[in-house]
TORKOL-4160 file (C-alpha; in steps of 0.2 Angstrom, whole numbers, padded with zeros to 4 digits, m for minus):
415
<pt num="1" X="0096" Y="m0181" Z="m0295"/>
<pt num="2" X="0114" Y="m0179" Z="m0297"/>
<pt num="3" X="0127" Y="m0194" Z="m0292"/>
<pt num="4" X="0127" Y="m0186" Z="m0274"/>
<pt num="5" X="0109" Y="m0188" Z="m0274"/>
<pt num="6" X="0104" Y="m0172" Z="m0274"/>
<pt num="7" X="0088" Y="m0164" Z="m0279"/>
<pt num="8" X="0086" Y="m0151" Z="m0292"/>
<pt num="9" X="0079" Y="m0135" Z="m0292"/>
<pt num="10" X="0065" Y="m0134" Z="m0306"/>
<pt num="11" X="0068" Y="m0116" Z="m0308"/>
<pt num="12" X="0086" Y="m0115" Z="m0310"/>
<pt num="13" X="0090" Y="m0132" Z="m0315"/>
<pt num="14" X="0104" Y="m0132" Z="m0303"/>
<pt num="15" X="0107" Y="m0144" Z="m0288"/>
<pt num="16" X="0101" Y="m0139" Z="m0270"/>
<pt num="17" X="0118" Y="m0137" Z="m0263"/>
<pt num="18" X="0122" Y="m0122" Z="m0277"/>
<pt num="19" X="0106" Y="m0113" Z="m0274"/>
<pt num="20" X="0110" Y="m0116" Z="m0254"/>
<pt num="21" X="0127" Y="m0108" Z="m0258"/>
<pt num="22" X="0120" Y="m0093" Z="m0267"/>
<pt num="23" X="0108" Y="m0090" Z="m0257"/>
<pt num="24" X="0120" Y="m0088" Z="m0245"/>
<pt num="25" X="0134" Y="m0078" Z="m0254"/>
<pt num="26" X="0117" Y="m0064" Z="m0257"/>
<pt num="27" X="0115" Y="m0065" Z="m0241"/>
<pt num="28" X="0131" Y="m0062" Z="m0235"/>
<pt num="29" X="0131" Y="m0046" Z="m0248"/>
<pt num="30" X="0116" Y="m0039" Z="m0241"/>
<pt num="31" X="0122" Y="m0040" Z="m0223"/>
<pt num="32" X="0129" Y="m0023" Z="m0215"/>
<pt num="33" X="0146" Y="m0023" Z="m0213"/>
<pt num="34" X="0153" Y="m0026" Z="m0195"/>
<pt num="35" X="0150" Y="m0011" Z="m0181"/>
<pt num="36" X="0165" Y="m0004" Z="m0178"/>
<pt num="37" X="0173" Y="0002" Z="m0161"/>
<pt num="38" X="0174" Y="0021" Z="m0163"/>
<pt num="39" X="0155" Y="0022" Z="m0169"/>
<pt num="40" X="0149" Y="0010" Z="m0159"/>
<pt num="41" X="0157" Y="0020" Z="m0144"/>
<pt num="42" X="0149" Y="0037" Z="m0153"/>
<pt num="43" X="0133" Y="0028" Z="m0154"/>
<pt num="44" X="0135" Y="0026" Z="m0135"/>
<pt num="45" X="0138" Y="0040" Z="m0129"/>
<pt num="46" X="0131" Y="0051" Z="m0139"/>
<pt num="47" X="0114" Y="0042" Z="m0132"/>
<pt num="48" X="0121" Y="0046" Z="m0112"/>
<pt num="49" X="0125" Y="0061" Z="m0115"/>
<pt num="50" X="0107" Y="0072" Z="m0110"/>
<pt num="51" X="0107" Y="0062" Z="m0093"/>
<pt num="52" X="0124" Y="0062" Z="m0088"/>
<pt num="53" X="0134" Y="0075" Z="m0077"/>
<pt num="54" X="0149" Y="0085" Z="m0083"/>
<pt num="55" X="0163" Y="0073" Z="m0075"/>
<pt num="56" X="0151" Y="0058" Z="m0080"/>
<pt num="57" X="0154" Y="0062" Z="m0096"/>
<pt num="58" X="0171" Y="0065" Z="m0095"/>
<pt num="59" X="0174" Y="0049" Z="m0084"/>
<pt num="60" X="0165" Y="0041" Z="m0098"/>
<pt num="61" X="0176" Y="0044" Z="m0111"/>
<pt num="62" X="0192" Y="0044" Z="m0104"/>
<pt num="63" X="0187" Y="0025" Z="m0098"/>
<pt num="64" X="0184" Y="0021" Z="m0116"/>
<pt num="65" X="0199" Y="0030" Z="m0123"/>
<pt num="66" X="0211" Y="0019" Z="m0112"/>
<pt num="67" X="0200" Y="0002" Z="m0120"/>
<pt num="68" X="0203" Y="0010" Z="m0137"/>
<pt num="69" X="0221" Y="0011" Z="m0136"/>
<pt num="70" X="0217" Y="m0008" Z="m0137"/>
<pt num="71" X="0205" Y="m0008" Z="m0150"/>
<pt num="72" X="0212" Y="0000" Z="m0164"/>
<pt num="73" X="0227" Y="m0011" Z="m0177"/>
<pt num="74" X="0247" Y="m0004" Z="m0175"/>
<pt num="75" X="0257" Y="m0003" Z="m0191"/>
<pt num="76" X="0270" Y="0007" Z="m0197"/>
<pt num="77" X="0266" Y="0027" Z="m0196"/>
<pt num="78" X="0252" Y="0025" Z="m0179"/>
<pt num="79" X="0254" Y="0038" Z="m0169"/>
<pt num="80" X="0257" Y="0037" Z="m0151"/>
<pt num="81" X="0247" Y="0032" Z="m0138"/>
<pt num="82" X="0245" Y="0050" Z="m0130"/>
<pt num="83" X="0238" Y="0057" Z="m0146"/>
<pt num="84" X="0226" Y="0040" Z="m0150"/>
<pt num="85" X="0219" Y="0043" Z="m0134"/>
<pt num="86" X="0218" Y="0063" Z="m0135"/>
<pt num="87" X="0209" Y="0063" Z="m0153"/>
<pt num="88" X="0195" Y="0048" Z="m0146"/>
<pt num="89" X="0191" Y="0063" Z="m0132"/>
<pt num="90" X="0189" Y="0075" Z="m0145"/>
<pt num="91" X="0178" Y="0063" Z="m0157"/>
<pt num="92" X="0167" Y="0058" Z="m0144"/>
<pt num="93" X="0159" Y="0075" Z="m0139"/>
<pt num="94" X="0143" Y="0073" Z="m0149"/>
<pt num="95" X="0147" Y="0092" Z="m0152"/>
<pt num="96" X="0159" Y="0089" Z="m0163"/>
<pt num="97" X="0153" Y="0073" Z="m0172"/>
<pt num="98" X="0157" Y="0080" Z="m0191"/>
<pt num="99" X="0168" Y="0092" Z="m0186"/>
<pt num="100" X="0186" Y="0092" Z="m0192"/>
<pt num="101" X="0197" Y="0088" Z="m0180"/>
<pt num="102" X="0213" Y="0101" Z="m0173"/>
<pt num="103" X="0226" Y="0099" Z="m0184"/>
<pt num="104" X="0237" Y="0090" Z="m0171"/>
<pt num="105" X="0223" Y="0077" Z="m0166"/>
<pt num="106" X="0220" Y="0072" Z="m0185"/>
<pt num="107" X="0232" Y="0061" Z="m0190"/>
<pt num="108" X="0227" Y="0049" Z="m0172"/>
<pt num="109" X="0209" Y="0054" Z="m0175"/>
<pt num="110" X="0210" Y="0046" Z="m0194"/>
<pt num="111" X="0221" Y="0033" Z="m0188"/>
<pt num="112" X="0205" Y="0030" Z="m0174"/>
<pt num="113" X="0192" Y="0031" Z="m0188"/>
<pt num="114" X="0201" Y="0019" Z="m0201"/>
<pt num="115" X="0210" Y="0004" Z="m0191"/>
<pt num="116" X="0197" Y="0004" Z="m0175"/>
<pt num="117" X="0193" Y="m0016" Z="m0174"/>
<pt num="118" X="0177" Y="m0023" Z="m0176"/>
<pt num="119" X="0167" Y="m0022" Z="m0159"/>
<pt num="120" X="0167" Y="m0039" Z="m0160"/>
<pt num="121" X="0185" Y="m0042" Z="m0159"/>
<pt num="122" X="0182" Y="m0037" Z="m0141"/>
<pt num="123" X="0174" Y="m0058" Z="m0136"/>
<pt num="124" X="0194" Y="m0059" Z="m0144"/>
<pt num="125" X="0202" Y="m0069" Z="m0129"/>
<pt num="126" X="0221" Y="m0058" Z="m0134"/>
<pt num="127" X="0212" Y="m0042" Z="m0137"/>
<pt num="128" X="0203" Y="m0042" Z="m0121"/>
<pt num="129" X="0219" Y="m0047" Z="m0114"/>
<pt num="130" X="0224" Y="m0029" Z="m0121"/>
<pt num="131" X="0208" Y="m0020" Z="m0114"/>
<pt num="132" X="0210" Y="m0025" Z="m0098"/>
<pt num="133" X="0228" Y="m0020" Z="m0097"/>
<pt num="134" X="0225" Y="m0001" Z="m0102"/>
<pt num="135" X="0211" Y="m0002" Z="m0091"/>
<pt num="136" X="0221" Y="m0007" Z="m0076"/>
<pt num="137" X="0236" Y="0003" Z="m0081"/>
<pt num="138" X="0243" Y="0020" Z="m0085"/>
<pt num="139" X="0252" Y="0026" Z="m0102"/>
<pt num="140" X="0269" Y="0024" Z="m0093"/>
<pt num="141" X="0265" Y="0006" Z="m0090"/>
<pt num="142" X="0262" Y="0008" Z="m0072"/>
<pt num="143" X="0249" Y="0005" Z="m0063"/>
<pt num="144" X="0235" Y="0015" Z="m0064"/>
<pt num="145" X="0226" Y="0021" Z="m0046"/>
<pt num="146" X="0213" Y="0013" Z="m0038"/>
<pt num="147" X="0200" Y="0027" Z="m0041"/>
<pt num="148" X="0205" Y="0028" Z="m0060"/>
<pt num="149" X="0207" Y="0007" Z="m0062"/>
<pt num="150" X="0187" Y="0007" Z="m0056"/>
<pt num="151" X="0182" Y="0022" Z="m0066"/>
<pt num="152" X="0188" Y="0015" Z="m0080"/>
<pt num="153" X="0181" Y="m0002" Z="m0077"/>
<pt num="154" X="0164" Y="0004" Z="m0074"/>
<pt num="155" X="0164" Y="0014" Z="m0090"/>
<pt num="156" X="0169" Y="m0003" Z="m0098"/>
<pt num="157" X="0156" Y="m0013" Z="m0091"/>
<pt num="158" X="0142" Y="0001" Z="m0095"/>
<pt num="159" X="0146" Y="0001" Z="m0113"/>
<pt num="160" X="0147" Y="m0017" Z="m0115"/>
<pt num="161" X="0131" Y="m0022" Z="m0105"/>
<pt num="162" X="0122" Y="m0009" Z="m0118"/>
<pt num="163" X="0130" Y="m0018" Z="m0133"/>
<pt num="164" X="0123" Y="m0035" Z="m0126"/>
<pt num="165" X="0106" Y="m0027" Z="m0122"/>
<pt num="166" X="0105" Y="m0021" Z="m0141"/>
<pt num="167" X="0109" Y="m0037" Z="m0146"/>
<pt num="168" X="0128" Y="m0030" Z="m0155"/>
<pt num="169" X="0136" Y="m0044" Z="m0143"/>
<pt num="170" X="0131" Y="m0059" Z="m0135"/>
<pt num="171" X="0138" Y="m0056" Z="m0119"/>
<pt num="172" X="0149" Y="m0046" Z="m0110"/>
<pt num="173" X="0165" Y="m0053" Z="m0108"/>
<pt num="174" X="0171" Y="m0042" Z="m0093"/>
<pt num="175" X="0158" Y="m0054" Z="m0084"/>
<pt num="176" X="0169" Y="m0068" Z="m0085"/>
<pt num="177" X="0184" Y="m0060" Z="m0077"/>
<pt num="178" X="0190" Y="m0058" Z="m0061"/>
<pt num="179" X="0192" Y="m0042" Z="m0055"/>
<pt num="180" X="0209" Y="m0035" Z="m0048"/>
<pt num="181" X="0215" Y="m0022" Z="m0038"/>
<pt num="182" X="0229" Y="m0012" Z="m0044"/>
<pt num="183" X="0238" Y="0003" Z="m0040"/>
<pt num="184" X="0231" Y="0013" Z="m0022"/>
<pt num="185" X="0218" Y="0003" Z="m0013"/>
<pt num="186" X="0212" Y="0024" Z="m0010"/>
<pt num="187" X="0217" Y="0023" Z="0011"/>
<pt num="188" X="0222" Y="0040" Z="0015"/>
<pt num="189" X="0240" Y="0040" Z="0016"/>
<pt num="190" X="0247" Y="0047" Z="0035"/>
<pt num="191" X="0261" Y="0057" Z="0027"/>
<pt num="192" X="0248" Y="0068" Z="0019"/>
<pt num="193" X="0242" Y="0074" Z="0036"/>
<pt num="194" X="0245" Y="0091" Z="0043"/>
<pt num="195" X="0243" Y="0094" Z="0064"/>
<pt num="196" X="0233" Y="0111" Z="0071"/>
<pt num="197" X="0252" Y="0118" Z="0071"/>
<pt num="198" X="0255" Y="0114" Z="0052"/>
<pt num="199" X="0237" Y="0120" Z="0048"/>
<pt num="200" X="0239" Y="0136" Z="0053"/>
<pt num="201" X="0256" Y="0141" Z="0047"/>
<pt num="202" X="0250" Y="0135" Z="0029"/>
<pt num="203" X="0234" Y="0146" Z="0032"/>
<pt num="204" X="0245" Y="0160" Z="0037"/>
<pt num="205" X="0257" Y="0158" Z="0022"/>
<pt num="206" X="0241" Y="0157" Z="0011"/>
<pt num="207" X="0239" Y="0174" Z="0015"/>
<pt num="208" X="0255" Y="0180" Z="0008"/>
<pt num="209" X="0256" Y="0174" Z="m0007"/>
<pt num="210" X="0253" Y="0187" Z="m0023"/>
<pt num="211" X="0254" Y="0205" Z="m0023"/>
<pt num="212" X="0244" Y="0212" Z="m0008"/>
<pt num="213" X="0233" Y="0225" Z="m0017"/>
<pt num="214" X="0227" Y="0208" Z="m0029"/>
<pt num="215" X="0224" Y="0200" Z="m0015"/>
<pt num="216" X="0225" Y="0184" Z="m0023"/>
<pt num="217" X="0230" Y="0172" Z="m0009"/>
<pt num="218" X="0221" Y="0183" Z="0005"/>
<pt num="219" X="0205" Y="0179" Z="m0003"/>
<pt num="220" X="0210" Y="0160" Z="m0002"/>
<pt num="221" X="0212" Y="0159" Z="0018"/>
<pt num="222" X="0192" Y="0155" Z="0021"/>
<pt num="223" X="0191" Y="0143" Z="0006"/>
<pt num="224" X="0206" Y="0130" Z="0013"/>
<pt num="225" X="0199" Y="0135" Z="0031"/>
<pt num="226" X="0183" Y="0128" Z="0025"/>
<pt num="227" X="0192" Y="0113" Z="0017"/>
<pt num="228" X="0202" Y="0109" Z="0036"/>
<pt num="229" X="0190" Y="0114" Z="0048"/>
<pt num="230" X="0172" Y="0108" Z="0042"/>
<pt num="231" X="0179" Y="0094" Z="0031"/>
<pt num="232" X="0172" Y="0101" Z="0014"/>
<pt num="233" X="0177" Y="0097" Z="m0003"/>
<pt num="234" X="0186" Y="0109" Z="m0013"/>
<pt num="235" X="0171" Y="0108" Z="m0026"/>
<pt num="236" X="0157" Y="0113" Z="m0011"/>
<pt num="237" X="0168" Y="0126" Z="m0007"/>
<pt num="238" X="0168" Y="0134" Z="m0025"/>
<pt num="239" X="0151" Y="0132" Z="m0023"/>
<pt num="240" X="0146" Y="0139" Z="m0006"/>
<pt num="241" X="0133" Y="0156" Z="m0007"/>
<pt num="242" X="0131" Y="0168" Z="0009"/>
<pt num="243" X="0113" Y="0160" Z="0010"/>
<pt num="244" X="0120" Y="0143" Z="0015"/>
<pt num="245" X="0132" Y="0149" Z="0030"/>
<pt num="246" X="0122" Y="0153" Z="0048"/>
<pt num="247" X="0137" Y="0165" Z="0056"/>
<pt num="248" X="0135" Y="0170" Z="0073"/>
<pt num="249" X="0145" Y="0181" Z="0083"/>
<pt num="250" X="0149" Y="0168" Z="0096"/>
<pt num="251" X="0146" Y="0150" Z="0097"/>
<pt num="252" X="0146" Y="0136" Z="0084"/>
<pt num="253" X="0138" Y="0141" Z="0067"/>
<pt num="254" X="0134" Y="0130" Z="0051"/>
<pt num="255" X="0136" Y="0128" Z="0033"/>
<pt num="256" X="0123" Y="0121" Z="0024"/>
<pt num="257" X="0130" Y="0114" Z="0007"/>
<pt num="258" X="0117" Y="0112" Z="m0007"/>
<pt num="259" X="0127" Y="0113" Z="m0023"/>
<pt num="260" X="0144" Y="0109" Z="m0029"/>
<pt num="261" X="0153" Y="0113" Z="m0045"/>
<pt num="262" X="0165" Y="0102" Z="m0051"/>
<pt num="263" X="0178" Y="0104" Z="m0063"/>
<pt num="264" X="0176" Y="0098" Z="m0082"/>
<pt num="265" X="0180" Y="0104" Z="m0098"/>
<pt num="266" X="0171" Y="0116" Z="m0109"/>
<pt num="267" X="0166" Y="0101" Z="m0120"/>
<pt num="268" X="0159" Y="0090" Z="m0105"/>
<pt num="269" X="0147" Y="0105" Z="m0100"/>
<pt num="270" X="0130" Y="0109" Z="m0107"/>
<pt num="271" X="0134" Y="0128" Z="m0102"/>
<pt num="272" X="0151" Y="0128" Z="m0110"/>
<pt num="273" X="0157" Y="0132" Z="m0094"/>
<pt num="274" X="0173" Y="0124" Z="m0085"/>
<pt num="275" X="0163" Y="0119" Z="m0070"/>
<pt num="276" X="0148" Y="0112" Z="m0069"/>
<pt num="277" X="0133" Y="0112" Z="m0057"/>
<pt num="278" X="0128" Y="0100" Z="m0048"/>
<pt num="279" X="0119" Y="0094" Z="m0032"/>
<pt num="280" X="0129" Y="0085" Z="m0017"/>
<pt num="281" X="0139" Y="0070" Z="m0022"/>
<pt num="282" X="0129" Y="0054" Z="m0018"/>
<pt num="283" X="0115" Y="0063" Z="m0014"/>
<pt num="284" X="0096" Y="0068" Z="m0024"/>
<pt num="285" X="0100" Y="0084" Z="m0031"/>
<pt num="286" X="0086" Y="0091" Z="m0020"/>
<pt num="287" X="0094" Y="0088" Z="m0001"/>
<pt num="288" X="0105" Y="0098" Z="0006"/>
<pt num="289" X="0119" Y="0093" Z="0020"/>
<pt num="290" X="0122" Y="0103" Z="0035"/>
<pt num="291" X="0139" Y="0103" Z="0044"/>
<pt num="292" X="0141" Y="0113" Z="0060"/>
<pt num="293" X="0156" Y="0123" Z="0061"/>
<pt num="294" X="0167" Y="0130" Z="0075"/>
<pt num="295" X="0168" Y="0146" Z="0083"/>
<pt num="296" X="0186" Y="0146" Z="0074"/>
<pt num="297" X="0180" Y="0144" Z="0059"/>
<pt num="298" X="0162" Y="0156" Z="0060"/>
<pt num="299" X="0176" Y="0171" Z="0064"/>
<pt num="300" X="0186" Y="0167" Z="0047"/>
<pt num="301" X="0171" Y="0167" Z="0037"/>
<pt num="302" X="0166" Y="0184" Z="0043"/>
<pt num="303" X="0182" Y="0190" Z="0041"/>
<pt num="304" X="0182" Y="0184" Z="0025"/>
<pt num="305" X="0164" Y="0190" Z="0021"/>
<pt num="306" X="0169" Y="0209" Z="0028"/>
<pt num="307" X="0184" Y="0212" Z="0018"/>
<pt num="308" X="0180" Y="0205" Z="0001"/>
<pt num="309" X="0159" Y="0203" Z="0000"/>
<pt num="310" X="0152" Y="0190" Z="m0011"/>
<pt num="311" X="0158" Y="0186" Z="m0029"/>
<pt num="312" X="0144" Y="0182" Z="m0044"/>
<pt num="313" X="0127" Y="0174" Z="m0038"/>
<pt num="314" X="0130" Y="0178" Z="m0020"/>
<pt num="315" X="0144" Y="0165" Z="m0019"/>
<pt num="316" X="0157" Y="0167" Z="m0002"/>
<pt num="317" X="0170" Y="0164" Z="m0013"/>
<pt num="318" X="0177" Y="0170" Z="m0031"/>
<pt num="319" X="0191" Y="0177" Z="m0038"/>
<pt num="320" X="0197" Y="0193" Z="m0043"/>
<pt num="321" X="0185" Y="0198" Z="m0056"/>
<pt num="322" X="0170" Y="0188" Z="m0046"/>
<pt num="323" X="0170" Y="0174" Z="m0056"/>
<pt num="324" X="0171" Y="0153" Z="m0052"/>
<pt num="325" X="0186" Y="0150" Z="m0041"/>
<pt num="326" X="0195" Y="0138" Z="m0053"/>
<pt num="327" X="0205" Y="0124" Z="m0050"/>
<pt num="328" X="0221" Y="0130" Z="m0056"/>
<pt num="329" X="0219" Y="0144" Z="m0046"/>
<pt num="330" X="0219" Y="0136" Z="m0031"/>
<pt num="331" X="0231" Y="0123" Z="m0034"/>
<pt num="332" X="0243" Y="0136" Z="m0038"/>
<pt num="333" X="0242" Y="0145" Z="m0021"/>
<pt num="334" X="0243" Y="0132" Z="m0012"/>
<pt num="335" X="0260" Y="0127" Z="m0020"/>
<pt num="336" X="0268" Y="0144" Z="m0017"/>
<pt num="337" X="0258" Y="0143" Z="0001"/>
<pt num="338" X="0267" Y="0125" Z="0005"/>
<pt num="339" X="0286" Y="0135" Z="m0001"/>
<pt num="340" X="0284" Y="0147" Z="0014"/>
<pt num="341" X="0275" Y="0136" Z="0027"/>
<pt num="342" X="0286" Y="0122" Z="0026"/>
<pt num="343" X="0304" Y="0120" Z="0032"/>
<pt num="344" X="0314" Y="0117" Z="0013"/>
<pt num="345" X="0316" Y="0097" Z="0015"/>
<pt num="346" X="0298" Y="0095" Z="0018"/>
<pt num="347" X="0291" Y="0103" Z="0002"/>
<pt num="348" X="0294" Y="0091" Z="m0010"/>
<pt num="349" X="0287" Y="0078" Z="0004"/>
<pt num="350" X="0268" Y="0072" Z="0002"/>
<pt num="351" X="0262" Y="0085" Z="0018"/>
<pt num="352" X="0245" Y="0093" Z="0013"/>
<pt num="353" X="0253" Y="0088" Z="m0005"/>
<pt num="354" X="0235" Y="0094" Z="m0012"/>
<pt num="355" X="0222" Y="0106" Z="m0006"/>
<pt num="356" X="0211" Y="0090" Z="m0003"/>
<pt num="357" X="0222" Y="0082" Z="0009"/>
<pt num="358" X="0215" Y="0096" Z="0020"/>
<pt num="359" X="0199" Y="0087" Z="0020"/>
<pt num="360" X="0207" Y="0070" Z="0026"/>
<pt num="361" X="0217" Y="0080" Z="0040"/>
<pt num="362" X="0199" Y="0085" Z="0048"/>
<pt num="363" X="0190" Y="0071" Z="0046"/>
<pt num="364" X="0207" Y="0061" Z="0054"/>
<pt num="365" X="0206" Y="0075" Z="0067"/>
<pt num="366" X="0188" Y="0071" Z="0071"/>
<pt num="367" X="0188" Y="0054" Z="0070"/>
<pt num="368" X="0203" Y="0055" Z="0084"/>
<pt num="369" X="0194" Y="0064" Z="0093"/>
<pt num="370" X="0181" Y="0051" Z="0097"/>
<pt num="371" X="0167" Y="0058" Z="0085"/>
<pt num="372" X="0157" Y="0040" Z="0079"/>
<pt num="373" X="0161" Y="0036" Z="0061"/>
<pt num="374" X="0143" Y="0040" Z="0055"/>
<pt num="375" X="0143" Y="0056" Z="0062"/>
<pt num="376" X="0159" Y="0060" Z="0053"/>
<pt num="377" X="0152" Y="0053" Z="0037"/>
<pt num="378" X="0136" Y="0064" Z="0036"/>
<pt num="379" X="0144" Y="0079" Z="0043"/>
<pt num="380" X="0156" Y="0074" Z="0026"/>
<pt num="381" X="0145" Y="0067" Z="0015"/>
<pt num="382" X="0151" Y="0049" Z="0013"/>
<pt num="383" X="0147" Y="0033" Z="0020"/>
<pt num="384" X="0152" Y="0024" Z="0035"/>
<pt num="385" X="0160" Y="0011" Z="0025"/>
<pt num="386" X="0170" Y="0023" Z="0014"/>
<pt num="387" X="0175" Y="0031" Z="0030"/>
<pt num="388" X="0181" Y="0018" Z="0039"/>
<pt num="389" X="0190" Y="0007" Z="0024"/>
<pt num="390" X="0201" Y="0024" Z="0020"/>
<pt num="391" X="0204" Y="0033" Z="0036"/>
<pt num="392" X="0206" Y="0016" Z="0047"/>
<pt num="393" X="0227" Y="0018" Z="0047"/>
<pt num="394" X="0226" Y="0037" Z="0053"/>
<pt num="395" X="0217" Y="0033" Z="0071"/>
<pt num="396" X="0229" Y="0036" Z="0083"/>
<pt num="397" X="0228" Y="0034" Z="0102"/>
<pt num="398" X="0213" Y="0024" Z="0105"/>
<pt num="399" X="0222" Y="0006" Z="0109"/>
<pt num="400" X="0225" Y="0010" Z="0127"/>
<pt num="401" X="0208" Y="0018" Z="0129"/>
<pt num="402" X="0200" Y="0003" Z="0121"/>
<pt num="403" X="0210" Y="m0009" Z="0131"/>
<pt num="404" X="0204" Y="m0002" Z="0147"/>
<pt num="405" X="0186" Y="m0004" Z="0142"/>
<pt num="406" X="0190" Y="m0021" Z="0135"/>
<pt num="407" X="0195" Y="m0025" Z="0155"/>
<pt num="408" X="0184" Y="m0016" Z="0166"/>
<pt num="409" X="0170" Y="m0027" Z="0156"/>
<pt num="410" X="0179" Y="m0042" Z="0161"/>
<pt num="411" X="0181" Y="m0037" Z="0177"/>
<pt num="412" X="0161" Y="m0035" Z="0178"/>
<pt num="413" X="0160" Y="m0052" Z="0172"/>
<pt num="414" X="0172" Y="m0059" Z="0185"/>
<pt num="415" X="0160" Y="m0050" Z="0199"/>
């Protein structure tokens, strides 16, 4: 034994404590070096990837770009925030995993790869401070809505409850935190609203907008009809195909929506297409929903239907060379639509500021007009709950109705 009492190794020679120590310091060598943020969150998603849907994918990684903007070092020489979150994008596509990255990414996307923290850092009461605050908040440091602030967290949590299930953290700390609401609490705002008269002047100007022989806001009129008078959204409309809509020559018809095709970019999509296919939102990608549709509406379906025919696949609508209506195309007619519709001081208000808030207008109309709130939400493909939390503040007219039943009960009471 040495003066501290210690035992020595036979072997070596040396005391306990040093052959502990060196043992340890091999240890310690042969150990893998920390995981990493950025290949962790490769790892990730690259293992989601089969079973996830175009804007899963994308919701994915934009929720773990905004956490990243918090889990890499600044210095001198880091780029901004913009590009950081751009390059993560682009590095997370499985796709492009040993790819070089665009020119203009590959300073953030080096940056991303070489000062990324150690997963680990995330448990970091400060850095988590950081995560949370680019979750809950836009680049331009204000608050981020409420639809984005819960994509974003659920992103988050996903990834963090797979690092604790394969055992790279001990527990995820978003559990300990409360969560907040920021930004819009997603009630339909009123001023978005347009009446029957407003409805149809927009439809009207739809119609003039382009040249006439292009046709390219004529062959518009049925998709936003569809959008304000069977509640539809504007991704089920792209979708639609002749053998979904039951057109009568009089009476009620109905459109029964199977598919939709929401927007993503080429890297989201296993086709490489910008919109992808999918069933019903919230739905088995088997059913179907079937939404009546009035006489008003059958007539600019078959109007529609005689003038232009189908586009590819049998679909009601398409544009000019037959293809996917996309997106910017009918965000851009609507614009120019909203210029000639609306007296001047009310363009640059928030009236039917979106081709969605035409959506909102019906399902206000319908709901004013007594229709029960489950009927509205399976005729639009949402809950009861949803439909009551965001359209509760555009019900108009009912008090008085309400009081009058309220007291002819009392009164049968008092007999």
């Amino acid at each position: 034994m040495n003066r501290r009492g210690e035992a020595f190794e036979i072997e070596s020679g040396l005391p306990e404590s040093e052959v502990r120590a060196a043992a340890e310091a091999a240890e310690a060598a042969d150990a893998e070096p920390p995981l990493r943020w950025f290949e962790f969150c490769r790892k990730y998603v690259a293992g989601r990837w089969r079973t996830s849907a175009a804007k899963s994918r994308e919701g994915m990684a934009d929720g773990l770009a905004a956490v990243t903007l918090a889990m890499v070092k600044r210095g001198d020489g880091a780029p901004e925030d913009e590009f950081l979150r751009l390059a993560f994008r682009w590095g997370i596509v499985p796709a492009n995993e040993g790819e070089d990255p665009p020119a203009e990414l590959k300073a953030a996307y080096d940056w991303i790869t070489t000062a990324d923290r150690p997963l680990g850092d995330v448990s970091d009461a400060e850095v988590f401070e950081g995560v949370l605050y680019r979750v809950s908040y836009k680049l331009d440091g204000t608050p981020a809505a409420g639809d984005t602030y819960k994509r974003r967290r659920r992103a988050l949590n996903a990834a963090l409850e797979h690092a604790v299930a394969t055992g790279k953290l001990p527990e995820n700390p978003l559990q300990r935190t409360r969560r907040k609401r920021v930004g819009s609490n997603d009630v339909v705002d009123p001023r978005v609203l347009v009446n029957a008269v407003q409805a149809r002047q927009l439809l009207t100007s739809v119609s003039y907008v382009g040249s006439w022989d292009r046709c390219r806001g004529r062959r518009l009129v049925a998709f936003y009809a569809v959008l304000y008078y069977a509640g539809l959204r504007p991704a089920e409309a792209v979708g639609l195909r002749l053998s979904d809509c039951h057109l009568p020559e009089n009476g009620w018809g109905t459109l029964t929506l199977r598919e939709t095709r929401p927007v993503s970019g080429k890297q989201w999509t296993d086709s490489g297409e910008r919109h992808d296919r999918r069933g019903l939102k919230g739905r088995e990608a088997s059913t179907d929903r079937p939404v009546p549709i009035p006489p008003t509406l059958v007539a600019i379906l078959r109007a529609h239907l005689n003038e232009f025919g189908t586009a590819k696949e049998r679909r009601v609508f398409g544009n000019e060379r037959g293809g996917v209506v996309g997106s910017s195309t009918y965000w851009r007619v609507w614009e120019e639509a909203r210029k000639y519709a609306l007296p001047p001081e009310r363009v640059d208000s928030l009236l039917a500021g979106r081709p969605y808030d035409l959506r909102h207008a019906c399902i206000t109309r319908w709901l004013n007009a007594g229709v029960p709130i489950a009927e509205v939400a399976r005729r639009v493909g949402n809950s009861p709950e949803v439909i009551h939390r965001r359209y509760h503040g555009c019900v108009d007219g009912h008090e008085e109705l309400s009081n009058v039943r309220i007291e002819l009960a009392m009164q049968e009471e008092g007999d």
